[in-house]
C-alpha positions in Angstrom: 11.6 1.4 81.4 11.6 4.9 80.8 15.2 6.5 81.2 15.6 9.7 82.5 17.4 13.2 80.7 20.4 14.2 81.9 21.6 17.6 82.1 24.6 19.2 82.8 24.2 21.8 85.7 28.3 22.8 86.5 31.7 22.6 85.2 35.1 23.5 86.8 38.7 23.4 85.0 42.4 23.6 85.9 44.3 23.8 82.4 47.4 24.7 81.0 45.1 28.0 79.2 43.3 28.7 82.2 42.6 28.2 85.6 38.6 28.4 85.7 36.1 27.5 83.3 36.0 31.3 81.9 39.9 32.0 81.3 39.9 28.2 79.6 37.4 29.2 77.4 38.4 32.4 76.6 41.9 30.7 75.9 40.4 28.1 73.7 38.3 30.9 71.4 41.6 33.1 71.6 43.7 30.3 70.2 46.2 30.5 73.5 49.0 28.0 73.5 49.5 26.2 77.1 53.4 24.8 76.3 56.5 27.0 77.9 59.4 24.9 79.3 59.3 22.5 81.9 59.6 23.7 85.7 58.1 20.5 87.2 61.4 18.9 87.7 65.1 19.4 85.3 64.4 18.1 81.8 67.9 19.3 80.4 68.8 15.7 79.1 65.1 14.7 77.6 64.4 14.7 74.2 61.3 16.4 75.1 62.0 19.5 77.0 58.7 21.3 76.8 55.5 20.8 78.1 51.5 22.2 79.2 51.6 22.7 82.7 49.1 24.1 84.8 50.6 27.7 85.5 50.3 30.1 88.4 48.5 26.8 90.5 49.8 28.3 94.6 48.8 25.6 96.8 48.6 28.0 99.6 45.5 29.4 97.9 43.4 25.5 98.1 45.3 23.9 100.9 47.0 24.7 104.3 50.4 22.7 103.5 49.8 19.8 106.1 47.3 19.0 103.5 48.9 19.5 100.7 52.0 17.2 101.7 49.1 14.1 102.0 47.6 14.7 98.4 49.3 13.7 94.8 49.6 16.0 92.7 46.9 14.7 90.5 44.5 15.1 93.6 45.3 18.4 94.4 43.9 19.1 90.7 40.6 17.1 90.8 39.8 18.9 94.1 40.7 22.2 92.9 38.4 21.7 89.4 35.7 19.4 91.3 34.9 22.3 93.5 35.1 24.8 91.0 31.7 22.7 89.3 30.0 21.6 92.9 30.0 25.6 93.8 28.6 26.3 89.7 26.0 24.0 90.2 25.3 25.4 93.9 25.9 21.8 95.4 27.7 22.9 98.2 25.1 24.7 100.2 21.6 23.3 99.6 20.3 21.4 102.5 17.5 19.8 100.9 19.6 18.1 98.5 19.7 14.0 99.4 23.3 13.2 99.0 22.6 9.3 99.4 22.1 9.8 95.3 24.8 12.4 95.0 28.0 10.5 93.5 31.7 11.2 92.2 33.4 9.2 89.1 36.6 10.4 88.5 39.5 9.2 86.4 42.9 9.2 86.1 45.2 7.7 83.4 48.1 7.1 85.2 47.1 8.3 88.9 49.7 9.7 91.6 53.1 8.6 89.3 54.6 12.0 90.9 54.4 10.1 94.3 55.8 6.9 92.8 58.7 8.1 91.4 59.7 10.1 94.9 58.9 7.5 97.1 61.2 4.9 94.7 63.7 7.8 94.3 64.5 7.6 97.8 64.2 4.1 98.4 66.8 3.5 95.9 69.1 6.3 96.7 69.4 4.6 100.7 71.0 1.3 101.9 68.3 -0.9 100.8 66.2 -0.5 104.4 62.6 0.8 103.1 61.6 3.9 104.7 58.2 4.4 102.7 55.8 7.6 103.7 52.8 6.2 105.4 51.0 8.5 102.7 52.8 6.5 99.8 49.6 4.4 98.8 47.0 6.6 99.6 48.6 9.3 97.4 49.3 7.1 94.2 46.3 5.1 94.0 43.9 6.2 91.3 41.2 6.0 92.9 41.7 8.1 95.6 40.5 11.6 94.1 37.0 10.3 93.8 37.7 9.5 97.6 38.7 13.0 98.5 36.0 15.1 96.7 33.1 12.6 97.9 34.4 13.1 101.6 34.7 16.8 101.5 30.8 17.5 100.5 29.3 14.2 101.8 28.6 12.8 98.8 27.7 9.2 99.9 26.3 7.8 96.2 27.8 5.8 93.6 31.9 6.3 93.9 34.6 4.8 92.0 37.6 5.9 89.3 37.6 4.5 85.8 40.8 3.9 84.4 41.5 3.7 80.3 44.3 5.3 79.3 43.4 8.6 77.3 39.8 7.7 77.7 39.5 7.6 81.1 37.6 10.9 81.8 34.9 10.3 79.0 34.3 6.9 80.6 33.5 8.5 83.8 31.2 11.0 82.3 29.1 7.9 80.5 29.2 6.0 83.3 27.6 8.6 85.2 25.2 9.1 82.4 24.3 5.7 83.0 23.9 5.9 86.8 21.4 9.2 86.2 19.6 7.6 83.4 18.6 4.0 85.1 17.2 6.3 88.2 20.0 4.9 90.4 21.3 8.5 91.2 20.1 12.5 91.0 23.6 13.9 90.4 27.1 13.1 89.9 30.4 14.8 90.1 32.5 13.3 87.1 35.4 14.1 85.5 38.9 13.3 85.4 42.8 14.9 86.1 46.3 13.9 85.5 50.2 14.6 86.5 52.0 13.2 84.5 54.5 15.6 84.0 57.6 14.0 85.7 60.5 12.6 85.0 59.1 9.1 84.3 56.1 10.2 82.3 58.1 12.4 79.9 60.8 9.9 79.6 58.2 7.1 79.3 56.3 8.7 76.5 59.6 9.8 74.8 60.8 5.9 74.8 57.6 4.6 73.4 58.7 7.6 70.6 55.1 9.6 71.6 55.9 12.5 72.2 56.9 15.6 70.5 60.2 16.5 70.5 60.0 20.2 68.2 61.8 21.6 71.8 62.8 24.6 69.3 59.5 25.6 68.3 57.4 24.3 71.7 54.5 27.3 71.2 53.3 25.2 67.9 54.8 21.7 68.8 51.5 20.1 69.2 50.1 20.4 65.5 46.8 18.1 64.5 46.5 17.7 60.9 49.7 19.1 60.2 51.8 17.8 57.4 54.7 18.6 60.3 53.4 17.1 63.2 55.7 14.6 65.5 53.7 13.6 68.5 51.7 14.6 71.6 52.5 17.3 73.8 52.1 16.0 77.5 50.0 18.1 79.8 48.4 18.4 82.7 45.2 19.8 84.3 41.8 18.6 85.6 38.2 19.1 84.6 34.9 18.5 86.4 31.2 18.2 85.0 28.3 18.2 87.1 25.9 15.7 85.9 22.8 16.0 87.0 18.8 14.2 86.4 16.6 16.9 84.5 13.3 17.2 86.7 15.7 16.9 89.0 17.7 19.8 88.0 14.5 21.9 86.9 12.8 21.2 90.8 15.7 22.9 92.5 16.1 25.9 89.6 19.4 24.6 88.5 21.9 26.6 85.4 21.7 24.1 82.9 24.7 24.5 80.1 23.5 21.2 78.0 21.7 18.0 77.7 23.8 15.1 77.4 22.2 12.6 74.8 24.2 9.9 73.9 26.8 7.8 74.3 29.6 4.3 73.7 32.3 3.1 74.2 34.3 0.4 71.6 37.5 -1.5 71.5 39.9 -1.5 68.2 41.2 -4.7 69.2 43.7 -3.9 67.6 47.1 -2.7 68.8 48.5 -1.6 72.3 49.2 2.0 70.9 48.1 2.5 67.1 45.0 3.0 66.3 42.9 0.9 63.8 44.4 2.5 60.3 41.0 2.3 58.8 39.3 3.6 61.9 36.7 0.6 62.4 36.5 1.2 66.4 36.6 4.5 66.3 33.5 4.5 63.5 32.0 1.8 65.8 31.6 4.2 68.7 30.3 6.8 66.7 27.8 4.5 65.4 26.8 3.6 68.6 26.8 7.2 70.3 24.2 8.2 67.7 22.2 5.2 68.3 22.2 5.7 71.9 21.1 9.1 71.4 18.5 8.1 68.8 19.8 10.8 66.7 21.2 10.6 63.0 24.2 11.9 62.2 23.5 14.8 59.7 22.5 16.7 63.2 26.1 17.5 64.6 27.2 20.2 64.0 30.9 20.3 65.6 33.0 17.7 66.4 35.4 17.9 69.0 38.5 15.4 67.9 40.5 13.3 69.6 43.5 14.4 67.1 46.6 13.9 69.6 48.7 15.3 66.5 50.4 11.9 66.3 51.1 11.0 62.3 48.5 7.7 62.5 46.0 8.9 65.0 45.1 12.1 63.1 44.6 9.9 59.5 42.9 7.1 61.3 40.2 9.4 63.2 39.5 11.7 60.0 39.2 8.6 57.8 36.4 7.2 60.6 34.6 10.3 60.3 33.8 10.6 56.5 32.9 7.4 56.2 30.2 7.7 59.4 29.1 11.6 58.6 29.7 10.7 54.5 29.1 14.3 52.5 28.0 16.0 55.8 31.5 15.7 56.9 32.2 18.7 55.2 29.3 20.6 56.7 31.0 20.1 59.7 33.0 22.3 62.5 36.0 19.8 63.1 38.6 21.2 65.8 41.1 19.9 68.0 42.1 21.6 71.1 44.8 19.5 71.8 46.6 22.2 69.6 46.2 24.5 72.9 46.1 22.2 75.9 48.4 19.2 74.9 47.3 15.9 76.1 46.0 15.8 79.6 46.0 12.0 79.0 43.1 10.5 81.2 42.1 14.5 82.0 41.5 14.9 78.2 37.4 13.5 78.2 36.7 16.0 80.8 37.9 19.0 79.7 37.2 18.5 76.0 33.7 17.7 76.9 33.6 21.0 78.5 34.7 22.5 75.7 32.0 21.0 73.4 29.8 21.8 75.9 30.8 25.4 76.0 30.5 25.1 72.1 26.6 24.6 72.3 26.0 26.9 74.7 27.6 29.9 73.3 27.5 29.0 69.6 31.5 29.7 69.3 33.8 26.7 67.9 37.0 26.5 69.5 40.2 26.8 66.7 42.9 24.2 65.8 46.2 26.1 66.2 49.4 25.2 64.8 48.4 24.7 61.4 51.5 25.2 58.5 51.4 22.7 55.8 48.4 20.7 55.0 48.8 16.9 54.9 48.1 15.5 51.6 46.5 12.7 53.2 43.4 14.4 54.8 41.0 15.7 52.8 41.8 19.6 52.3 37.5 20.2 51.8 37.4 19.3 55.4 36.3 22.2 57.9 38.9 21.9 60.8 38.4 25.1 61.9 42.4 26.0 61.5 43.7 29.1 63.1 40.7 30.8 64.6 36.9 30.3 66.2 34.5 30.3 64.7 30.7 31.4 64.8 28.3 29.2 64.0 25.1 27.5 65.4 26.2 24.2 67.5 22.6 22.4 68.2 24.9 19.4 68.8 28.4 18.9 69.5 30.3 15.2 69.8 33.3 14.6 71.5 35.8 12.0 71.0 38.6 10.2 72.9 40.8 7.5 72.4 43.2 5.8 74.6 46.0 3.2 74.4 44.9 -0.1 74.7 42.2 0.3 71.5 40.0 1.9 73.9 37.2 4.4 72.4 34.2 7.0 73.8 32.2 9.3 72.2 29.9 11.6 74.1 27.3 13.7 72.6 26.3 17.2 73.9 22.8 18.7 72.7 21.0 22.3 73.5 18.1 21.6 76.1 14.4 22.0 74.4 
């Protein structure tokens, strides 16, 4: 069986740099840090004070507030950044299209935990009668985002969430790869979006000792490769791809940004949180992504990093790479832009993709911010593009993400022949 291309024909993003694909990418080639204080709820007595949160996000301007009060909100940001890529690939207004093979995979880590902690909030703070919203459920669940996008453009194909931690997003997009590939579907809307900046998620990650906690220096707290680093930033946001079959896309005069080549997914088997310390899972996937793409290695050009800025993900990730790219490791772009956005958690895939995507098309590789004392334990001949963009060609871009549990994607972007 012959599979089919697939292309990528839109892309929307809500992110703590920017609230559309073009102000995220010109914060990401800018080197823009998304952390300020939190305003989401008090955080005077965390350890962790500071976070990226989507800024100047009005409601009012997406949603009449009847609306708004039914929606997490986690699905308030997939809705925003899905229809920022259905109206970029001009989905919403072509009749001919058949959306019996139109579909929407979207992810979400964690899923409506703002709703969660409210609802048991109140419960708690009564008599013990429960008094639950009739929304409660239909807000949390993860799934429901997918639900909400797929019902507001008709989309009646192949709908679902996928679920793995920090991975989640990159998941959906290789699942609807997959879908697009086998001939099962023409397009899907894919991507991924998180909230988990409340009170629970901020304390939770600050128990497990994840976070950062440099609250007097939050502009350049989240620090990959950095002698000085202390853990994640936590951040929010959403980002949406447009996946879409080539001939399909060509037939109806589609934008195309990239070709989406190959892809895997691996386990570390592992640990529940630390990654493999000599990398095996994560040079598994690789592996595997450039098997699937029937590509060697020696073509990428850039490599867009998981790099969390956590002291053992950073080391385990960079050790994985030189031994899968050997010497061409140092031909490489390597840049983490974490460094800007934090850690959208199961958001991170989507909009990390879209940056490697943006990568190929406009030659530009995005910076790693934050950078002060170099670790002695990664290799200082490594290119990891510190401090600023930088111009080079980027024929082919990979993107990494890992997420708790040992799970591990790789996705690999390419410019269309």
């Amino acid at each position: 069986m012959e599979l089919k291309r697939v292309v990528v024909t839109g892309l929307g993003a809500l992110t703590p740099i920017g609230n559309n694909i073009q102000d995220y990418w010109n914060g990401l080639c800018n080197g823009v840090s998304g952390a300020d204080f939190i305003t989401l709820f008090d955080a005077e007595k965390f350890k962790t004070r500071f976070a990226c949160e989507v800024k100047n996000f009005n409601l009012d301007d997406f949603f009449d507030r009847k609306e708004a009060r039914k929606l997490d909100r986690f699905s308030q940001l997939a809705i925003v950044s899905s229809d920022q890529a259905i109206k970029d690939a001009n989905l919403h207004d072509d009749a001919s299209l058949n959306k019996d093979r139109i579909g929407v995979i979207w992810a979400s880590g964690i899923g409506g935990i703002g709703t969660f902690y409210e609802e048991m909030k109140g419960y708690f703070a009564g008599d013990g009668t429960p008094r639950f919203n009739p929304f409660f459920i239909p807000k949390m669940i993860s799934d429901i985002a997918s639900g909400h996008i797929s019902m507001k453009y008709g989309f009646r194909g192949p709908n679902y969430c996928t679920v793995s931690a920090c991975a989640s997003s990159s998941h959906a997009l290789i699942d609807a790869s997959h879908f697009i590939r086998l001939g099962k579907a023409d397009v899907i809307v894919c991507g991924g979006s998180e909230a988990a900046v409340t009170p629970p998620g901020v304390g939770g990650f600050n128990a497990m000792k994840a976070l950062s906690e440099n609250n007097e220096n939050y502009l350049t707290a989240s620090r990959p490769f950095d002698k000085g680093r202390d853990g994640f930033v936590l951040g929010e946001g959403g980002g949406a791809i447009v996946l879409e079959e080539y001939e399909h896309a060509k037939k109806r005069g589609a934008k195309i940004y990239a070709e989406l080549v190959g892809s895997a997914c691996s386990a570390d088997a592992y640990h529940i949180t630390a990654p493999h310390p000599e990398g095996l899972g994560v040079m598994l996937v690789m592996n595997n992504a450039f098997a699937d793409a029937q590509m060697n290695p020696n073509e990428v050009d850039y490599i867009n990093v998981h790099g969390t800025s956590t002291p053992l993900g950073d080391i385990a990730e960079v050790t994985a790479i030189q031994k899968v790219f050997g010497d061409h490791a140092y031909d490489l772009n390597i840049s983490s832009t974490k460094s800007m956005t934090g850690h959208l958690l199961g958001a991170a895939g989507a909009i990390e993709a879209i940056a490697s995507i943006l990568a190929v098309q406009n030659d530009i590789v995005p910076p790693t911010i934050n950078h002060f004392t170099d670790d002695e334990l990664l290799d200082p001949k490594l290119n990891f593009t510190f401090h600023k963009a930088e111009k080079r060609t980027v024929n082919v871009a990979l993107s990494n993400t890992f997420g708790f549990g040992g799970h591990n994607a790789s996705v690999i972007f390419k410019k269309v022949d």
